[in-house]
C-alpha positions, -999 to +999 in steps of 0.1 A: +000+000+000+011+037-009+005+063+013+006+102-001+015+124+030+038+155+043+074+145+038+087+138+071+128+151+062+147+178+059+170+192+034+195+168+041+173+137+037+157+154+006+189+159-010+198+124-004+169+104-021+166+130-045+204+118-060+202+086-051+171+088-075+180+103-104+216+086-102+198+053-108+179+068-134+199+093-152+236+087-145+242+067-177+229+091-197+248+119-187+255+150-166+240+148-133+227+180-110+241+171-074+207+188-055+230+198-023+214+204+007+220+240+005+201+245-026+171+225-018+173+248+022+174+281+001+143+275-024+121+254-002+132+244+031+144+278+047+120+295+026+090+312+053+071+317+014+073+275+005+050+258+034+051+220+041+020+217+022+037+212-008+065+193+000+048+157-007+064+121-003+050+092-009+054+061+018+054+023+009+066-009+032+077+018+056+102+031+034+100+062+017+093+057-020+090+087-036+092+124-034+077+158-049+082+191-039+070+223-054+071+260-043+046+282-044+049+313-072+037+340-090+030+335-125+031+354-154+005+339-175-003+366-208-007+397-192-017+388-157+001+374-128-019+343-117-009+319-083+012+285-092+041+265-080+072+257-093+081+219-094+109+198-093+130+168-081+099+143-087+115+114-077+100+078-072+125+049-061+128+022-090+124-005-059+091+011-055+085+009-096+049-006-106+026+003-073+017+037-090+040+062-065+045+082-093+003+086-100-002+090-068+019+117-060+011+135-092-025+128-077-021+145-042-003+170-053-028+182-082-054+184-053-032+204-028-033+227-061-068+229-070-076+237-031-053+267-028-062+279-062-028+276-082-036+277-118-012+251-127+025+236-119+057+250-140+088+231-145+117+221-167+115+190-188+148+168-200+144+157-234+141+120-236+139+117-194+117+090-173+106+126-160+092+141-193+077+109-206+057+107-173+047+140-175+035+136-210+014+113-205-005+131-179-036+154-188-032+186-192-001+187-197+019+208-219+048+213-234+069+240-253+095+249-269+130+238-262+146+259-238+181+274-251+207+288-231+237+309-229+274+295-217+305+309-212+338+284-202+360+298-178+381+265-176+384+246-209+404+221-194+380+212-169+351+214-194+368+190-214+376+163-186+339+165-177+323+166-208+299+133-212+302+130-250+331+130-272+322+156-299+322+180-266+352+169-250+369+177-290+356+210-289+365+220-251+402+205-261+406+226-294+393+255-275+415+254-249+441+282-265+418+307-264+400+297-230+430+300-204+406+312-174+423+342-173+402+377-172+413+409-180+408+434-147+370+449-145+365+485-131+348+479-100+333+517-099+298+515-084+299+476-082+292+463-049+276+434-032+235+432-030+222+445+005+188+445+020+177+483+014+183+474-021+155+457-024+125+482-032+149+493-061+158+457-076+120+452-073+116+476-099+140+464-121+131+430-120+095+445-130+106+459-159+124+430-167+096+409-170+075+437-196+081+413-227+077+378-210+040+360-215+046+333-197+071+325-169+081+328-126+076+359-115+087+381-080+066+391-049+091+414-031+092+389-003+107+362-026+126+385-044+140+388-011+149+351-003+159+350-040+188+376-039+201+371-003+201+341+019+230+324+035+260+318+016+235+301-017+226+330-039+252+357-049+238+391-059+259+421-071+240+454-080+257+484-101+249+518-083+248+550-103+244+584-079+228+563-046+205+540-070+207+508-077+205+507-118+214+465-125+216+434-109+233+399-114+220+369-096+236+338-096+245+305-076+274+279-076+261+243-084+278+207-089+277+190-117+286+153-124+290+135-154+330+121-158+338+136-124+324+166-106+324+202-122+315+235-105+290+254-126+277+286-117+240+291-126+226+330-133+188+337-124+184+368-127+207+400-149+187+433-153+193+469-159+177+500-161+170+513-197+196+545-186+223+523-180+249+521-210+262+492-229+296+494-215+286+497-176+263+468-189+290+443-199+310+459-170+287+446-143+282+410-162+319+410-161+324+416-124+302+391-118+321+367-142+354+375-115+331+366-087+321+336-100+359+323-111+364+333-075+336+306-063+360+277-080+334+283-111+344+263-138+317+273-166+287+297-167+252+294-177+220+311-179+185+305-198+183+320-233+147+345-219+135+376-243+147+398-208+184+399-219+197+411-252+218+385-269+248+412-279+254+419-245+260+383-239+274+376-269+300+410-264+308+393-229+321+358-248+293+340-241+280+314-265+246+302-277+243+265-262+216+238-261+197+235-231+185+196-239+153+203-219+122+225-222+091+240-201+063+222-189+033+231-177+022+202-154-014+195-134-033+225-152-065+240-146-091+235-176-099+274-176-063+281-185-060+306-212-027+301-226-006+330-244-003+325-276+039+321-290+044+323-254+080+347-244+091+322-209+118+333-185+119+311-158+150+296-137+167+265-137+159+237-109 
């Protein structure tokens, strides 16, 4: 017998199943996230905004046998912001495969939705995954296009060693001349590290960030918050222009694993005022660059969204990449008007 209750753990024990899981699944097929603790404390655990509620694990023979856990969110859904969650790290135990964990925990978690009036579930999809073939066979379910994103190599070396196929680990060895790691000094002038009476001003920025997206996450103030400062996860600088904040990058250090461990640094969120010039543009993305060498960064990447113009990344050596995944709208509502050619920004999980 399944039972569909609360999960009972922490981040720790979250973390734990959660890559025990998807290393029996996924690790033959190539690089796997390493969900640390840390992470999983930041976005749910530690987070006063993501209750229990929504944190669902399924129970079989005793054992724990599978696992869901969403966060709830703001949603930008055509030209209103509607409630939702966020989901990810659906994981069901291949011991447990067969009794319908998976169902039922899709099940549970649908209602927890429909009761607190979320419109539907967001989340990123691997092409070719156990995870998006389950997904697709739900109702109302959708799909969209594949999501792109940007990457820049600090370490070619490293890139190379870790890369999963061989036509990659060619191309990170030939690049390796012109990809040293080393970066030319950044004028630090009105760079600084995020604090909290920032906020009210990255607020607005982040607002007018989201003008041309139809469909994607979206900020409260008080996850904005939690997004750009908590504990040693996220790191947030801000360029300041006569006492106002006029950009912000957001990112946070993540491991990787495919042929050994590599330190990627993931960026959520890069947005500037329209009065802020190209140069003090790439200046900022730069400075963040530094910092995120400094965090033992190997590589850089961020979703392709329509919220960042592609010559500023492409001006900052960053390169076009494929994400091998895309957005999925899980556990909709019926009344859902969808956008149509939907513009999605959302983050990485």
């Amino acid at each position: 017998m399944v039972e569909v209750r609360l999960f009972e753990g922490d981040a720790v024990d979250a973390s734990r199943f959660v890559n025990r899981v998807w290393g029996e699944y996924y690790g033959a097929q190539g690089p796997l996230t390493d969900f640390q603790p840390g992470l999983l404390d930041w976005v749910l655990f530690g987070n006063s905004l993501a209750p229990r509620e929504y944190r669902l694990a399924a129970y079989a023979k005793g054992k724990l046998a599978g696992l869901f856990l969403a966060e709830p969110m703001r949603l930008r859904l055509g030209d209103r912001d509607v409630d939702a969650t966020y989901g990810s790290w659906f994981s069901v135990d291949p011991s447990f495969r067969g009794m319908g964990v998976g169902q039922k925990l899709a099940e549970a978690m649908s209602l927890r939705q429909q009761e607190r009036g979320a419109a539907l579930m967001l989340a990123c999809l691997a092409d070719g995954s156990a995870g998006e073939r389950f997904w697709t066979k739900m109702p109302g379910t959708r799909t969209f296009d594949p999501l792109g994103l940007w990457l820049h190599v600090f370490d070619a070396a490293a890139v190379a060693r870790w890369a999963s196929t061989r036509a990659e680990r060619a191309l990170f060895s030939l690049l390796r001349p012109w990809l040293r790691g080393e970066m030319a000094p950044v004028d630090l002038e009105g760079i600084r590290p995020y604090r909290p009476g920032d906020l009210a001003a990255c607020m607005s920025l982040v607002q007018g960030m989201m003008a041309p997206v139809s469909l994607g996450y979206t900020y409260t103030v008080e996850r904005l918050a939690q997004q750009l400062l908590y504990r040693d996860m996220p790191h947030t600088l801000v360029l300041e222009r006569d006492g106002v904040v006029r950009g912000l990058v957001n990112y946070y250090t993540l491991q990787m694993n495919a042929r050994g461990p590599l330190t990627v640094a993931l960026v959520d969120l890069l947005t500037f005022h329209e009065s802020v010039t190209s140069a003090d543009r790439k200046r900022l993305l730069r400075a963040a660059m530094k910092d995120m060498r400094a965090h033992g960064a190997s590589c850089a990447s961020m979703l392709r969204s329509p919220c960042v113009a592609p010559t500023l990344m492409l001006g900052a050596g960053w390169v076009p990449w494929s994400g091998g995944m895309r957005l999925g709208c899980l556990l909709s509502s019926p009344d859902v008007e969808w956008p149509a050619s939907p513009r999605v920004f959302t983050h990485l999980r």
